[in-house]
C-alpha positions in Angstrom: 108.0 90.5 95.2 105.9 91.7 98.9 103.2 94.0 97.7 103.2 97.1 100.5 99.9 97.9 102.2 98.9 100.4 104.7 95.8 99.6 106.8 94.5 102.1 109.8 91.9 101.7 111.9 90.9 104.3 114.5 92.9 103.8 117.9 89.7 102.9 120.5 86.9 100.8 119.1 83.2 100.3 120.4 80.7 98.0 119.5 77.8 99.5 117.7 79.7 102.3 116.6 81.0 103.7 113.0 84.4 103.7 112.3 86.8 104.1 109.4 89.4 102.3 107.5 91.9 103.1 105.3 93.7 101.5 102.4 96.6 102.4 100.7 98.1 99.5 98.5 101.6 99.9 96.4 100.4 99.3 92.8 101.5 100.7 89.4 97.6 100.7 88.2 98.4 101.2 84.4 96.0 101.8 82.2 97.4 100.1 78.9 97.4 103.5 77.3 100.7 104.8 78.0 103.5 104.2 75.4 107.5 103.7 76.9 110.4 105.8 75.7 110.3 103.5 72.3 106.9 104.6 71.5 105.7 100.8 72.7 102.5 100.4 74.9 103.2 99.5 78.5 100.8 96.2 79.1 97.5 97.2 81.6 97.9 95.8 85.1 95.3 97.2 87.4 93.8 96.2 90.3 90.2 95.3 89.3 88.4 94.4 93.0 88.7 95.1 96.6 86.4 92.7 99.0 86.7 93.0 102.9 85.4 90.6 104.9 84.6 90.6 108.9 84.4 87.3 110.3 83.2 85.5 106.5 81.0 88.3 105.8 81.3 90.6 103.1 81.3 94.2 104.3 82.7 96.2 101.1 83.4 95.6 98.0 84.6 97.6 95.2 85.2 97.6 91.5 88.2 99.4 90.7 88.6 100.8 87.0 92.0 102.4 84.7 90.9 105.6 86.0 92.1 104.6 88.8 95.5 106.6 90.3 98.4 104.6 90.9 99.2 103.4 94.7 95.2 103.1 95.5 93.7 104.5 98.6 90.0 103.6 100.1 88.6 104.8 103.0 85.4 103.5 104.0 82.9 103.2 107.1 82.4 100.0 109.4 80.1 99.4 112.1 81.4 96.3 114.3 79.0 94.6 117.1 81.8 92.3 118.5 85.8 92.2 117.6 87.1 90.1 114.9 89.2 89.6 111.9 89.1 91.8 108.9 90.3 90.1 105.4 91.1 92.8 102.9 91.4 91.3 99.3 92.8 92.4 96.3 92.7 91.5 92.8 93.9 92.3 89.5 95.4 91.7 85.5 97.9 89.2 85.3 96.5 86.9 88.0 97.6 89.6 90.7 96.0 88.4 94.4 96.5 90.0 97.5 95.4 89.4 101.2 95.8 91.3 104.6 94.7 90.7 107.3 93.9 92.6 110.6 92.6 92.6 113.8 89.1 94.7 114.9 89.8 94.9 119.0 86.5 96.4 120.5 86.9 98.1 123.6 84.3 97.5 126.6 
């Protein structure tokens, strides 16, 4: 089974200078809460952590929680000072692991 992520970064990139991400990852996120049509629980399976990396070096990090809508989407700021390789990582119940990976192009 692929796992479908969306990942956007701003068109033009400088060094020095803030810029967002998004995330949007295709994931049920259920609680454990929720029964079926036969009254029987539906098993958790959330994504628990998101950790992006630049180059080896942790940039963000968050704890994700049941609360948590289904298909998640994070958008958060970065400041780059050269270009380089983002590693976006997921993790969740049921020894669910995810990686993407893209590129941070810095314009002159």
């Amino acid at each position: 089974m692929s796992t479908r992520t969306v990942i956007t970064l701003p068109p033009v990139l400088r060094a020095g200078e803030p810029f967002e991400v998004q995330v949007l990852i295709a994931h049920p996120m259920e609680t454990g809460h929720r029964r079926d049509a036969d009254g029987r629980l539906l098993p958790r399976d959330i994504l628990n952590h998101f950790e992006v990396q630049l180059d080896g070096s942790t940039v963000f990090e968050a704890d994700l929680f049941p609360a948590i809508a289904a298909n998640p989407y994070l958008a958060f700021t970065l400041v780059a000072q050269r270009s380089g390789t983002l590693s976006l990582r997921w993790r969740g119940d049921n020894g669910f692991a995810h990686i993407e990976t893209v590129a941070v192009n810095l314009s002159p």
